[in-house]
N, C-alpha and C positions, 0 to 999 in steps of 0.2 A: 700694832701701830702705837708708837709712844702719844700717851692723852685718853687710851683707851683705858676703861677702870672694869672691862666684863670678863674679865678671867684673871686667875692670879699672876698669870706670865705676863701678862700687858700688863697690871698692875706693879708690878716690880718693876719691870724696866719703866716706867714712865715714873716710879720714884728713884732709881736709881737714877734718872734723868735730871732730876729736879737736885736733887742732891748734890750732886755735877755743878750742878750752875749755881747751887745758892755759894758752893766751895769758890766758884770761881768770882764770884759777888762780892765773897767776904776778902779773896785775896786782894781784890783791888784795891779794899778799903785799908787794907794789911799795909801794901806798898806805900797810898798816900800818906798814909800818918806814918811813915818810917820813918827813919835818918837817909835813909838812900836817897836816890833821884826820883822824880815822882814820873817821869818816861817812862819808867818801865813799866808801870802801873798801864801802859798802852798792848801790852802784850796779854792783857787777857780779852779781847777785841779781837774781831776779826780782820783781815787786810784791808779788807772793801767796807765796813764798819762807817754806820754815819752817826754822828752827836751832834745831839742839839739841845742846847746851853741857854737856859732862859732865866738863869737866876739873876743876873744883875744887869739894869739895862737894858740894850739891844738885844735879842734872840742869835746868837752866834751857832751856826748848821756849820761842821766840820766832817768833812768825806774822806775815809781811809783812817786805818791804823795809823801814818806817819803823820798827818795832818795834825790828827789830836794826842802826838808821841808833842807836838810843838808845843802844842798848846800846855801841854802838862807841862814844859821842864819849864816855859812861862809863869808859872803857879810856882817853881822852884823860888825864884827871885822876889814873890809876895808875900809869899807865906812862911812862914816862920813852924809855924806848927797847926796842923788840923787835928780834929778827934771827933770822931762822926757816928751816931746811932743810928742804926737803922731799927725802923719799924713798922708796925703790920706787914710783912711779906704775904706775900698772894700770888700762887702760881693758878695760870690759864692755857689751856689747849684751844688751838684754832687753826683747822687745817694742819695741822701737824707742825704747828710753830709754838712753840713754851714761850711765855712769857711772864715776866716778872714785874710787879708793881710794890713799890715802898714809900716808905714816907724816910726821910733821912733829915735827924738834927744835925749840921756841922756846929761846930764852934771852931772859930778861924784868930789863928794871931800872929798877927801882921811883923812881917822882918822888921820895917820901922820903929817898930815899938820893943824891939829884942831888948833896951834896956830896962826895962821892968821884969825881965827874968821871967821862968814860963809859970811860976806860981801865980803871975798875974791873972787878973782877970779877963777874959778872949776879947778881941775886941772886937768879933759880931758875932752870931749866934743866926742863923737862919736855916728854916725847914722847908724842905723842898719835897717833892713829888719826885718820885723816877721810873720809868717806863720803860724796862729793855726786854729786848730779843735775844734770842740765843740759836747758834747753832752749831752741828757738830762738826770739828773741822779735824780731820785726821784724829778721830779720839777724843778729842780734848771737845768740851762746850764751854766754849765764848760767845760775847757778848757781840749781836753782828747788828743793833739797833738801840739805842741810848738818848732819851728825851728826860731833861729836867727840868721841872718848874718850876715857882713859888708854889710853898701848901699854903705859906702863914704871913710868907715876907721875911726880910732879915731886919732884925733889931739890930744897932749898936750897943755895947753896955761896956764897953772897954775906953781906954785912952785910942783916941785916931792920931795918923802920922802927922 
């Protein structure tokens, strides 16, 4: 059983398991600061996949892979460029469900402000909390539960629109 750590067999597969999902962590993170479209960053999620968005404002809970395929290409038209650290990762067994907890700096810079060139300085900076699930779907372990929150709050420290 993946989470078990009493024999070497379970022990490898529950790192091999872990490994899996921190790859698929890092991809998402890969896609949003691309040049691409930031949708497709929704394909390491599951179909039925819920997120819940509590960094700015209102708490916004999105249900389904397509819902928050939306919500990302939305973030295409704001964002200009993200660049995100993650840290402390901590993987837990629970019932036979992995999960993943981080602390994540973004630093965000706004399309508005695309005339300062990207050497400028981000125009926010904020650290959140992230709390996802994983599961295994045909091979592949995505992300099938996704909660973020303030750790710290976001600062300003750039020019706003």
């Amino acid at each position: 059983m993946l989470g078990d750590l009493s024999s070497f067999e379970e022990m490898s597969g529950t790192l091999k398991a872990e490994r899996a999902c921190w790859e698929t962590y890092l991809d998402y993170f890969d896609i949003i600061e691309g040049p691409g479209p930031n949708r497709a960053a929704a394909n390491c999620f599951t179909r039925d996949t819920q997120v819940t968005y509590g960094m700015r404002g209102e708490v916004v809970v999105l249900t389904g892979r397509d819902e928050y395929a939306e919500f990302l290409e939305g973030c295409d038209t704001f964002y200009e460029m993200l660049a995100d650290v993650a840290r402390h990762p901590r993987f837990t067994w629970s019932d036979g469900i992995l999960r993943l907890t981080t602390k994540v700096i973004s630093r965000q810079w706004l399309v508005a402000n695309a005339q300062h060139g990207k050497q400028g300085p981000a125009n926010f900076v904020a650290v959140g909390h992230t709390e996802d699930e994983f599961a295994c779907v045909d091979g592949n372990w995505l992300i099938s539960s996704r909660i973020v929150r303030p750790a710290a709050g976001a600062t300003a420290i750039g020019a706003l629109p």
